[in-house]
N, C-alpha and C positions, 0 to 999 in steps of 0.2 A: 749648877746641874752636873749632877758627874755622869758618867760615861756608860751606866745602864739606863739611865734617863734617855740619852741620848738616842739611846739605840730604841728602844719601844717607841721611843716616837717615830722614826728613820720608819720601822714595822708598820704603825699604825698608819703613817702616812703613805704607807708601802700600797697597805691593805686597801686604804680611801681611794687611791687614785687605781688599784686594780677593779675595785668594786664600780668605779664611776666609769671606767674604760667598759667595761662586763656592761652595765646600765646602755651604753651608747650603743655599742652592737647589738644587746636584743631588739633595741630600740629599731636601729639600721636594719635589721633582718626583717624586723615587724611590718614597715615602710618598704622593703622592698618586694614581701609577699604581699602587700597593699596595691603596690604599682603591679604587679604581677599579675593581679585579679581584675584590676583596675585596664588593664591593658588588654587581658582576655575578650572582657565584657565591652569595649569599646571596639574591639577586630569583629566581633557577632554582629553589632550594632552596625558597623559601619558593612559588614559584607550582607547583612538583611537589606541595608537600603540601598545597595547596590544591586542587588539581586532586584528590589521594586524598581530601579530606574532604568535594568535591562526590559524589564517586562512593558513596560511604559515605553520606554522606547521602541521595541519591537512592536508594540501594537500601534505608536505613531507611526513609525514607518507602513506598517502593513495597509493603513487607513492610506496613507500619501499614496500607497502604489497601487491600492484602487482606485483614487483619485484621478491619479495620469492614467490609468487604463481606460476610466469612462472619458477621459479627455483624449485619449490618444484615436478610439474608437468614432469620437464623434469629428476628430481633425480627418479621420481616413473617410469617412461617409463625405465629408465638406468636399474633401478634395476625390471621390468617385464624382461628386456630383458634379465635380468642375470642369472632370475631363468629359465626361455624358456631353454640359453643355458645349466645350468645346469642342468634342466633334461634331455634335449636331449644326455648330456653327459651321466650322468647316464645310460639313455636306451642303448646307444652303448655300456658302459663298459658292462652291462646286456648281452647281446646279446653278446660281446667276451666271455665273462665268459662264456655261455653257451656253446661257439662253444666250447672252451678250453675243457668243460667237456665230450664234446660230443667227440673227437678227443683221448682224453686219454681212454674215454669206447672202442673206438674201435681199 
């Protein structure tokens, strides 16, 4: 081979590996506006179902804190009633006690 052989192959080989290099980057760019799109539509996805899990959550809670309210409401009636009967209790031991004293004066 003499030495203009050489050289157009040196070129050609020059040319294949620019072209295959050229090949990979479009390729690389192609794949990274793929992940790009791919990325977008996954942030959507995932801030929709976040958005339904606030909402769902907020109406669990909202549901629980009507819960404790009808429960809190009915601990406050249990415990008016408790105290009712225990003055009423009161007043009656009052009222033995006094007849007791009144019975031993006489």
């Amino acid at each position: 081979m003499n030495g203009k052989n050489i050289v157009i192959l040196f070129v050609a080989m020059i040319i294949f590996v620019c072209a295959v290099c050229g090949y990979f980057v479009s390729v690389n760019f192609g794949l990274k506006n793929q992940m790009l799109q791919l990325d977008t539509t996954k942030k959507k996805e995932l801030n929709s179902r976040l958005q339904q899990e606030k909402v769902t959550i907020g109406r669990d809670l909202e549901e629980k804190y009507r819960a404790d309210m009808v429960s809190f409401e009915a601990m406050y009636k249990r415990l008016q009633l408790e105290k009712q009967k225990n003055i009423d209790l009161e007043q009656k031991l009052k009222k033995t006690q006094e007849k007791k004293t009144e019975e031993q004066k006489q």
